[in-house]
C-alpha distance (Angstrom), angle and dihedral (degrees) to the residues before:
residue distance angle dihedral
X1 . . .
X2 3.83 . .
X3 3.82 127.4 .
X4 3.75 99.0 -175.4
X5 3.55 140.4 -21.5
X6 4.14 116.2 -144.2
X7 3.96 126.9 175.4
X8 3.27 142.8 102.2
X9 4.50 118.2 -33.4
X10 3.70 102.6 -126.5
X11 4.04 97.0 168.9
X12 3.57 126.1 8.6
X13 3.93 124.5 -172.0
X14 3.64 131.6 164.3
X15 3.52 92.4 -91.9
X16 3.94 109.1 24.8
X17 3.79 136.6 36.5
X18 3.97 120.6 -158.9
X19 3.88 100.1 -146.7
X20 4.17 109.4 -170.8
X21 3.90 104.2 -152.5
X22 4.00 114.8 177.9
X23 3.79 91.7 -23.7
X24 3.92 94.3 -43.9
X25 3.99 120.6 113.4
X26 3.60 99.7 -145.5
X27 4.65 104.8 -161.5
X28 4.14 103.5 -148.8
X29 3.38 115.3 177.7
X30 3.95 113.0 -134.6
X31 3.75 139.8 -161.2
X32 3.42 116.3 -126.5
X33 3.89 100.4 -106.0
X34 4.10 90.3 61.5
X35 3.99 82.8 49.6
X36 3.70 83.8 62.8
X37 3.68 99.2 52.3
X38 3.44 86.2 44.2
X39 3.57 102.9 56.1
X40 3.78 120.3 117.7
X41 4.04 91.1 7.7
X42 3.71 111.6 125.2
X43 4.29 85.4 -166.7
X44 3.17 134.3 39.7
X45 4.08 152.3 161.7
X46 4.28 116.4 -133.4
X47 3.56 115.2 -165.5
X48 3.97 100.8 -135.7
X49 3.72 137.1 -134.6
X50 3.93 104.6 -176.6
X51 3.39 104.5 -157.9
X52 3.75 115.3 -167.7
X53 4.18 132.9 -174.2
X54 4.36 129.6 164.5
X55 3.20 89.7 -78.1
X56 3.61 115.7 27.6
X57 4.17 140.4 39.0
X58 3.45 105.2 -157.2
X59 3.96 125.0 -179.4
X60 4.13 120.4 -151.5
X61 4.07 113.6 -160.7
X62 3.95 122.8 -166.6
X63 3.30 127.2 -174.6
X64 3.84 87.5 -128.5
X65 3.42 140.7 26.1
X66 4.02 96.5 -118.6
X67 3.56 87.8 49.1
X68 3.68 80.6 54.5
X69 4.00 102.2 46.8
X70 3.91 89.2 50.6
X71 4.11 87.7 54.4
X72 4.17 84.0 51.6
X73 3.95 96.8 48.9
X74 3.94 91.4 48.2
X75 3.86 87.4 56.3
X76 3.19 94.6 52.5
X77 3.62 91.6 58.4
X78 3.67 106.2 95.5
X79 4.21 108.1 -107.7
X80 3.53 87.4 22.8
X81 3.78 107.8 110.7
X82 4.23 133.6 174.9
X83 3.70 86.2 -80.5
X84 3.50 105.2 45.5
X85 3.38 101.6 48.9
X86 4.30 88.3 45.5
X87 3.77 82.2 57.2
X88 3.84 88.8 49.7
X89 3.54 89.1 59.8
X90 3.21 101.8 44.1
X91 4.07 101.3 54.4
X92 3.85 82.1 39.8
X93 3.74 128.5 44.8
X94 3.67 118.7 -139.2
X95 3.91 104.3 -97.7
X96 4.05 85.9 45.9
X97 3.94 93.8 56.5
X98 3.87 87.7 40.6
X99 3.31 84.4 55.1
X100 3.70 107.8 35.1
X101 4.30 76.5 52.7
X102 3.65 96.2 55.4
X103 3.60 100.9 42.9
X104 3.36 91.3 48.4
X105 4.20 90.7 -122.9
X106 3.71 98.9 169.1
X107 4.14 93.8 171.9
X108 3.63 88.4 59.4
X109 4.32 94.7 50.8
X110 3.90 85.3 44.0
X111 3.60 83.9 55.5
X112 3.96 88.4 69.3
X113 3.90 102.5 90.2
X114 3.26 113.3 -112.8
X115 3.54 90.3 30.9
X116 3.70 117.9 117.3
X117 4.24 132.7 -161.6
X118 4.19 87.6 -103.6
X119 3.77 93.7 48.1
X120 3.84 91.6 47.3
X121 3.44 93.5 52.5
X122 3.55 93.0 45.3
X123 3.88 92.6 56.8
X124 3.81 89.6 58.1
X125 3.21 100.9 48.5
X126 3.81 99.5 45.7
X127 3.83 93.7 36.4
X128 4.06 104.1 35.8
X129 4.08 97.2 88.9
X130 4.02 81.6 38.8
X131 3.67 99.9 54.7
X132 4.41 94.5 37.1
X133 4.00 86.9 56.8
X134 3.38 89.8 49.4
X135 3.93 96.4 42.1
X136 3.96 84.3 63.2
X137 3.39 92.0 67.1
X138 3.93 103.8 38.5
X139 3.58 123.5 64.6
X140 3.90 102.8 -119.5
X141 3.40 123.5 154.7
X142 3.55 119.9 -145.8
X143 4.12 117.0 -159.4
X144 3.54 120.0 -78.1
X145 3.73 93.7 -127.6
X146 3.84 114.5 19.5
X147 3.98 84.8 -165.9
X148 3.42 99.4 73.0
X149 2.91 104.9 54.9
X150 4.44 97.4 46.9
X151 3.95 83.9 40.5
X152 4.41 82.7 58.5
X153 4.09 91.0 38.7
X154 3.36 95.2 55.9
X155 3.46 90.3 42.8
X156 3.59 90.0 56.2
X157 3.60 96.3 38.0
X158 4.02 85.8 59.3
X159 3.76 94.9 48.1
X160 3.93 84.0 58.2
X161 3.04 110.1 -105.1
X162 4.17 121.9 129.1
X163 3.70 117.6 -93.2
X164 4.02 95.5 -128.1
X165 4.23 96.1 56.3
X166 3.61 84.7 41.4
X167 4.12 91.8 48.3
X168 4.09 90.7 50.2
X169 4.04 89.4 47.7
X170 3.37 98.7 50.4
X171 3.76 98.8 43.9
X172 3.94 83.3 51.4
X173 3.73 97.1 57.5
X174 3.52 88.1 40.0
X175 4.09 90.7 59.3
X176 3.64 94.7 37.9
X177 4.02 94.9 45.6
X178 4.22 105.9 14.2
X179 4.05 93.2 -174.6
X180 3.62 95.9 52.3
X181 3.84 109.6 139.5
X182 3.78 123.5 -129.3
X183 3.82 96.3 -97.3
X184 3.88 89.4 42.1
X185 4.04 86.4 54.6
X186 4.15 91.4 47.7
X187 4.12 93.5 47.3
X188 4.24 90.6 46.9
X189 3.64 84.5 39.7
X190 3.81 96.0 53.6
X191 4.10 94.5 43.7
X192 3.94 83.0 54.0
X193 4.02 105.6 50.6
């Protein structure tokens, strides 16, 4: 089993990295949050998930290794495999999913393509008690006032406009100005989609 892999980025995509190590180009499939953190790097260290099956060894890199423990709770959901839960990742960022997970904010799983109302659900429920333990120890901040910012999605959502932009420009006014008010959030919102 592999911890992480570090050398020297010789292709990066927004799904795979080639990573030459001691002669050895090592293919890890990423999400696209680590391709973010990897952008103009020319080195780097993945923490690895190797995941294999009969007919495939496939190897997972993050660029951290909470990005990494999220990836190996959503595969042990049952009908979440590798790919799914990469996907996950990618529409989501970490903190979001964490906190899509804990709140129990099934619209904004089923956002995920390929994810459906049943799988949603089923990703709370098995991962809930998983995901609060492991809030305890991780510093994650969860929005001051989880109103705001449904009272502006559904806003959005009945001005027409699809409820995954709207998600992603919403929480970014929220992190760049955290007391926004609701009709603050809607008029940002609305210059962004």
């Amino acid at each position: 089993m592999y911890e992480f892999i570090s050398g020297k980025i010789s292709q990066t995509t927004p799904a795979y990295v080639i990573l030459e190590n001691q002669g050895i180009g090592y293919f890890i499939n990423i999400s696209l949050f680590t391709f973010e953190a990897l952008k103009d790097k020319e080195e780097a260290t993945l923490f690895i998930h190797e995941h294999i099956r009969e007919d495939a060894h496939a190897l997972y890199g993050f660029n951290d290794t909470r990005e990494r423990d999220l990836f190996e709770l959503l595969i042990s959901v049952s009908g979440i495999g590798a790919n799914t839960a990469r996907m996950m990742l990618s529409s989501l960022s970490p903190d979001e999913l964490h906190i899509a997970i804990s709140t129990e904010n099934v619209n904004q799983i089923k956002s995920v393509k390929g994810i459906g109302l049943k799988t949603a659900q089923r990703v709370i429920v098995e991962l809930k008690d998983k995901i609060g333990k492991a809030s305890e120890t991780q510093n994650l901040h969860l929005p001051e006032d989880n109103t705001k910012v449904e009272e502006a999605l559904s806003a959005l959502v009945m001005l027409g406009f699809s409820k995954g932009p709207s998600q992603k420009a919403v929480n970014k006014i929220l992190k760049d100005k955290p007391g926004s008010k609701v009709e603050e959030i809607i008029k940002q919102a609305l210059k962004m989609l």
